[in-house]
C-alpha atoms as one frame of an Amber mdcrd trajectory, in Angstrom:
protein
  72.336  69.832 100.713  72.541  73.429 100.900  73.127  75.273 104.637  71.720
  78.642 105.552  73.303  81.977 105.515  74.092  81.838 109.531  75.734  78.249
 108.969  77.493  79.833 105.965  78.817  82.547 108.239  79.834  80.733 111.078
  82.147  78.454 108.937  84.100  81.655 107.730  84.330  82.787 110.971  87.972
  82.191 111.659  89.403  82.551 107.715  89.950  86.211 108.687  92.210  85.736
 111.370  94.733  82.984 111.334  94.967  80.541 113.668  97.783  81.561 116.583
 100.847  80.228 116.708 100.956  79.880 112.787 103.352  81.075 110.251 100.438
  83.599 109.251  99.413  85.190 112.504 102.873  85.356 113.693 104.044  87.570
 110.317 100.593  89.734 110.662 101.727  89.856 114.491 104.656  91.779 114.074
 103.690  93.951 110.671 100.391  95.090 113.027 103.089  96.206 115.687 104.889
  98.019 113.182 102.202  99.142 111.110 104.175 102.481 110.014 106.753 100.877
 108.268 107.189  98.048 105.135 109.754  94.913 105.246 111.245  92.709 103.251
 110.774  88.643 102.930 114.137  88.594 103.950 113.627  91.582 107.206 110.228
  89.611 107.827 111.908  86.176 108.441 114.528  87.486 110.664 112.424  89.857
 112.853 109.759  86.661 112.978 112.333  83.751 112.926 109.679  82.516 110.605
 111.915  80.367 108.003 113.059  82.307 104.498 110.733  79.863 102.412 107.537
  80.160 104.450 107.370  83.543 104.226 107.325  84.826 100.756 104.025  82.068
 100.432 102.462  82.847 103.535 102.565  86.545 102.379 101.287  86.040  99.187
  98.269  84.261 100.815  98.057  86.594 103.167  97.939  89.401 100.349  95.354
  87.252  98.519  93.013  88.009 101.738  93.123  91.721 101.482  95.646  91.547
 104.873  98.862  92.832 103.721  99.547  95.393 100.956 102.460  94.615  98.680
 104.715  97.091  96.221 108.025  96.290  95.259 110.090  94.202  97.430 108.028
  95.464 100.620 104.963  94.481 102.611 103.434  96.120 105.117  99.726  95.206
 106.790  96.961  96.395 104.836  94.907  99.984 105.610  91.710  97.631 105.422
  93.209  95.436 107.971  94.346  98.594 110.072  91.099  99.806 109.545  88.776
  97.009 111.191  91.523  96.436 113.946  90.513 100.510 114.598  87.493  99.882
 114.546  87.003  96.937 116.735  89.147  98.875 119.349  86.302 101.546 119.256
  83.030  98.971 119.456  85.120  97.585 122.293  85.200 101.011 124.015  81.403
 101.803 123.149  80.276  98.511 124.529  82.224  99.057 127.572  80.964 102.458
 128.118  77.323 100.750 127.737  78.307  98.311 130.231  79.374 101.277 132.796
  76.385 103.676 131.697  73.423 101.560 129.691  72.037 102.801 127.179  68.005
 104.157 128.200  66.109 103.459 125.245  62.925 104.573 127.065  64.218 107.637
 127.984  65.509 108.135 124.147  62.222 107.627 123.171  61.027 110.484 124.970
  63.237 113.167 122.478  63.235 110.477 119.277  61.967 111.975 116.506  60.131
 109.852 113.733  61.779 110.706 110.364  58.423 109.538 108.373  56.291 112.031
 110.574  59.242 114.870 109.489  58.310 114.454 105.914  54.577 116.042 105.711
């Protein structure tokens, strides 16, 4: 029986962040805190007490999601993953500065200009 797109959505919802407390969020945990540098499997186990033969799998699977970028012997978390962690830090700001200040549609209204009525 097929499901609709919200359904479909909603089961995804936590694939892109691994559950705490697992071998996978606590290696992204500690690349995203030091996100200007690459490890090793081996520097990545002992910084994350994470064992030796988890890691190397929980990377790759990790790599497979577009999380962590991989060249050599080193990984590092991903620019894409840097990038939405940026920019949910900045909705987070802009929805608190709504909260402190609301946004007056109304009053935007008032100096809106309709792009359609631009175009004669």
């Amino acid at each position: 029986m097929p499901i609709g797109a919200d359904r479909f959505e909603a089961i995804d919802d936590d694939a892109g962040r691994p559950k705490p407390e697992t071998n996978a969020a606590t290696i992204l945990d500690f690349l995203e805190a030091n996100a200007n540098e690459a490890f090793t499997q081996t520097e990545i186990a002992e910084a994350t007490e994470v064992t030796r033969g988890s890691v190397g799998p929980t990377l790759v699977r990790l790599r497979e999601r577009g999380r962590v970028d991989h060249r050599g012997q080193y990984w590092r978390i991903s620019d894409h993953d840097r990038s939405i962690d940026a920019a949910t830090v900045h909705a987070s700001g802009v929805a608190e500065r709504h909260e402190e200040s609301p946004f007056e549609y109304d009053e935007w209204q008032t100096y809106a200009v309709d792009p359609r009525e631009q175009r004669e």
